[in-house]
C-alpha positions, 0 to 999 in steps of 0.5 A: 526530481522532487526533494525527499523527506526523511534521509540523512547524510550517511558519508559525507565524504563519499556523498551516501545518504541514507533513507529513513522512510521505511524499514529497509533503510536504504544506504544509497551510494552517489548516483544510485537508488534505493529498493524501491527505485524511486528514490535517488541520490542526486549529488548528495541529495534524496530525491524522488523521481516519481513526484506528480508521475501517474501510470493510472488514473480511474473513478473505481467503486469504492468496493474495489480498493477493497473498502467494504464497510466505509460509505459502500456505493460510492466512487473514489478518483483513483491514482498510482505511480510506479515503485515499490519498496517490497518485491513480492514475486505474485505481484499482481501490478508488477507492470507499474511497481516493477518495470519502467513506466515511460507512459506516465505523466505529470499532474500537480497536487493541485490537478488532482483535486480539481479533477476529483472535484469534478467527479463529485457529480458521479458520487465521488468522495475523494482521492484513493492513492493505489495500484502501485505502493503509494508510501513510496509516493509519500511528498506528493501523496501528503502535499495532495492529501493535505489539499484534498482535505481542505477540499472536503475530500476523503483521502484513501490508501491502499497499501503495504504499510511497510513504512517507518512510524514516524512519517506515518504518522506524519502522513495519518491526519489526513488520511480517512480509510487504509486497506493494508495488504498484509501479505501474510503471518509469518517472516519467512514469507515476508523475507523470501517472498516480498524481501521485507518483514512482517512486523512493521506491517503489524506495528503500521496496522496498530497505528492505523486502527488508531487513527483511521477506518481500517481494512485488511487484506491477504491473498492467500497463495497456494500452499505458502500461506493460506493454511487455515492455521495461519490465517486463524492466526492473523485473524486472531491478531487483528481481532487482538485490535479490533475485532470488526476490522473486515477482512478481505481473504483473495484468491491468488492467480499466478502473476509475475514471477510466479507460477504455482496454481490458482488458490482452490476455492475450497481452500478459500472457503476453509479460511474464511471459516478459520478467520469467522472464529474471530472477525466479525466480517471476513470476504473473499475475493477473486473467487 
């Protein structure tokens, strides 16, 4: 167990905290955890149970996060844990956000480095945190990504964004690119399909373009949100922003709980048309 930042003490007679990293701002009674079940409260106290803990290790291409237009052709030391503060019922790695994860293992902020220097040889750039939600690995991924910076490495995230301004903007000096995952443009789909809310992901994506490279995802899934005239939408609203910010249009399988059909690849490329009427770079994935 690691001590958490952002919480305060909620009922200091019964011992509930309340967390503040991200928009769900959990109430954790004694003993109990927050959504994302990570973060617990330990005699009064935040903490974090997933500090140091990998459940994935692997030296991806950087077109894998996907990146598509930050130094293409080039390796990134890639880590996950397990937890995630969204509950997205197509979640493609459910196996470590949502399930317990007794195959992880411990390395130090300090391991981390020195393993992603090591791969400098195979043109390794830095240290990606992905493949679960890497803002609910938020101490260790700032504690490594201050270390990698003084490293000369990049740091990369691959996330949700669905986290509260003030610790990422803590987090942001030392990040150099972001994929987000904006799951799709409307609340409804936020509220009954991830159990969150779009508009922290919109307001984390603004922060993000300001301060970092930027690139986004959706994946499009069957008949919920891959409406040309939704995704018309959110590709307007990114282009509101900055129009060359690329975006990575992905083709849903069914994964997790739940079972529609695979995403029609006619669909796919109806919206990627829709998205081309105002981003300069739009890509599709999975098809």
């Amino acid at each position: 167990m690691h001590r958490a930042g952002y919480w305060i003490e909620k009922d200091p007679q019964k011992q509930a905290v309340q967390c503040l990293l991200c928009p769900h701002v959990c109430v954790v009674p004694l003993n109990e955890t927050g959504l994302c079940r990570v973060r617990h409260n330990k005699d009064g106290e935040l903490v974090v149970s997933n500090y140091g803990r990998v459940t994935a290790a692997a030296l991806d291409p950087i077109e894998k996060k996907p990146l598509k237009r930050y130094m293409p052709g080039q390796t990134v030391f890639s880590l996950g844990t397990f937890g995630c503060n969204l509950a997205c019922g197509f979640c493609q790695n459910w196996k470590i956000a949502h399930t317990e994860v007794p195959s992880s293992y411990y390395m130090s902020p300090q391991e981390a480095v020195e393993k992603a220097r090591e791969y400098l040889r195979y043109g390794n750039i830095g240290i990606a945190y992905t493949y679960s939600e890497p803002l609910m690995w938020f101490e260790y991924v700032l504690d490594t990504a201050k270390l990698a910076r003084e490293a000369g490495l990049k740091n990369i995230l691959v996330t949700n964004g669905y986290i509260n301004p003030k610790p990422l903007k803590e987090l942001l000096p030392y990040i150099d690119a972001v994929n987000l995952d904006i799951k799709a443009f409307t609340d409804e789909f936020y509220h009954e399909v991830c159990r969150g809310k779009l508009n922290p992901v919109l307001s984390s994506a603004r922060l993000l373009a300001a301060n970092c490279h930027l690139e986004v995802t959706t994946l499009l899934v069957t008949g919920l949100n891959d409406s040309d005239e939704e995704v018309g939408r959110l590709a307007e609203w990114i282009a509101s922003i900055d129009k060359n910010i690329p975006l990575h249009l992905t083709r849903y399988f069914p994964n997790y709980k739940m079972t529609l059909p695979p995403t029609p690849v006619e669909t796919m490329k109806r919206a990627k048309e829709a998205a081309g009427q105002y981003l300069t770079d739009v890509f599709l994935g999975n098809v």
